[in-house]
C-alpha positions in Angstrom: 52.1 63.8 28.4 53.5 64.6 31.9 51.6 67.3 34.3 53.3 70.2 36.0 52.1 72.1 38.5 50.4 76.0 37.6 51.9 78.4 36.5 53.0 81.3 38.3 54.3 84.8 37.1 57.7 84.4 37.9 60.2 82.5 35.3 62.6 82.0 38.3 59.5 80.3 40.1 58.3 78.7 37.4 61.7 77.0 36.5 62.2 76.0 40.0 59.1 74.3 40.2 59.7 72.3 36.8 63.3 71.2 38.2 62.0 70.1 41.7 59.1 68.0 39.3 61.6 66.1 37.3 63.8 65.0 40.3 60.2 63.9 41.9 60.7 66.0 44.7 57.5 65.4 47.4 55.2 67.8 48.6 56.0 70.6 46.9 54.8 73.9 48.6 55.1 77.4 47.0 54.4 80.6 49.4 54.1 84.1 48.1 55.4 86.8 50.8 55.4 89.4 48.0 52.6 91.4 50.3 53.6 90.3 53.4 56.1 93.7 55.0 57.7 91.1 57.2 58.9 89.1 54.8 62.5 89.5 53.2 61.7 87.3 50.0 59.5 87.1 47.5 58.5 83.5 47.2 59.7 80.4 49.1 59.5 77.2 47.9 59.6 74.0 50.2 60.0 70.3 49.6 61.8 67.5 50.5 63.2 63.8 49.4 63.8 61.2 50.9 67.2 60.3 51.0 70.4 62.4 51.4 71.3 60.9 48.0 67.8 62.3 46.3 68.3 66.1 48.4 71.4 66.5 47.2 69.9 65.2 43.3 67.1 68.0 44.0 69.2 70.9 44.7 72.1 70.1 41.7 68.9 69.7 39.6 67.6 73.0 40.8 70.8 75.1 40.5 71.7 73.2 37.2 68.9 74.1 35.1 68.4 77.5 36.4 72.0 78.6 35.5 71.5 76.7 32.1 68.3 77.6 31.2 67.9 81.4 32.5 71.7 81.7 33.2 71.0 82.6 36.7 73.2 81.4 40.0 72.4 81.2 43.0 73.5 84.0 45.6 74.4 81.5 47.7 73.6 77.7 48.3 73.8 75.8 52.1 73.9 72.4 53.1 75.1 70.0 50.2 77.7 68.4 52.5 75.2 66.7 54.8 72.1 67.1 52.4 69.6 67.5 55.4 68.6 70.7 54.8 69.9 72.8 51.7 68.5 76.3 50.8 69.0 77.8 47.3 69.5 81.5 47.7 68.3 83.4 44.5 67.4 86.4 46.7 64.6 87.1 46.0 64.0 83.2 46.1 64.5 80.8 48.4 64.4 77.3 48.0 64.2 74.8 51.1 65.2 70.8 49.8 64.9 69.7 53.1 65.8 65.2 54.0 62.0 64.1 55.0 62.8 64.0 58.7 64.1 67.4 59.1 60.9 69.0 57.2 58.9 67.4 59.7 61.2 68.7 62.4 61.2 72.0 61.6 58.0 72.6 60.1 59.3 75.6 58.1 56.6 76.3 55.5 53.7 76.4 58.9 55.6 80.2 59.9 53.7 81.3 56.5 50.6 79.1 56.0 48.4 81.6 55.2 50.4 82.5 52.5 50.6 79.4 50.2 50.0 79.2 46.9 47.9 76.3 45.5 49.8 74.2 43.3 47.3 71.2 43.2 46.3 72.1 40.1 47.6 70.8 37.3 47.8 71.8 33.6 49.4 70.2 30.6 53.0 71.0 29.4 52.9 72.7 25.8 
């Protein structure tokens, strides 16, 4: 039975997390800025592929099962054209599918390191 990663109490979050895990996106990193006053979301979620071909896979995946499954959309989505860097805009969720090289470029998810949540651990799907 396959793993996912734990769950957290969001059902945006958690449906995110589940779409970025079937299109085997890498490196998946979840940080909680609910607390944080400086912060103008309440979670961001960064990972990456790597290919253009797999980003682009990631995000439709993302925005797909979302809108079918909770029958939200996105406020706004960037970046499909190029599929370097595309951001999911739920607002108060933002997810960064970034093309390996640019991740390591930009180094996004270090601006909120101490605010990571850990998603190493794994628990069975029911």
């Amino acid at each position: 039975m396959p793993t996912k990663v734990k769950k957290i109490e969001n059902p945006l979050v958690n449906q995110i997390l589940k779409s970025l895990d079937d299109r085997k996106a890498q490196d998946v990193i979840c940080i909680n800025l609910k607390g944080n006053e400086d912060a103008f979301v309440d979670y961001m979620i960064v990972c990456h592929g790597d290919s253009t071909t797999q980003v682009n896979a990631i995000a439709g995946n993302v925005e797909k099962d979302v809108n079918d499954i909770l029958k939200i959309k996105p406020h706004h989505m960037e970046g499909e054209r190029n599929a370097l860097w595309v951001i999911i805009d739920y607002v108060d969720v933002i997810v960064h599918v970034f093309y390996r090289e640019m991740r390591e470029f930009y180094q996004l998810e270090e601006l909120w390191s101490d605010s990571y949540i850990p998603l190493e651990e794994k628990i069975k799907n029911k």
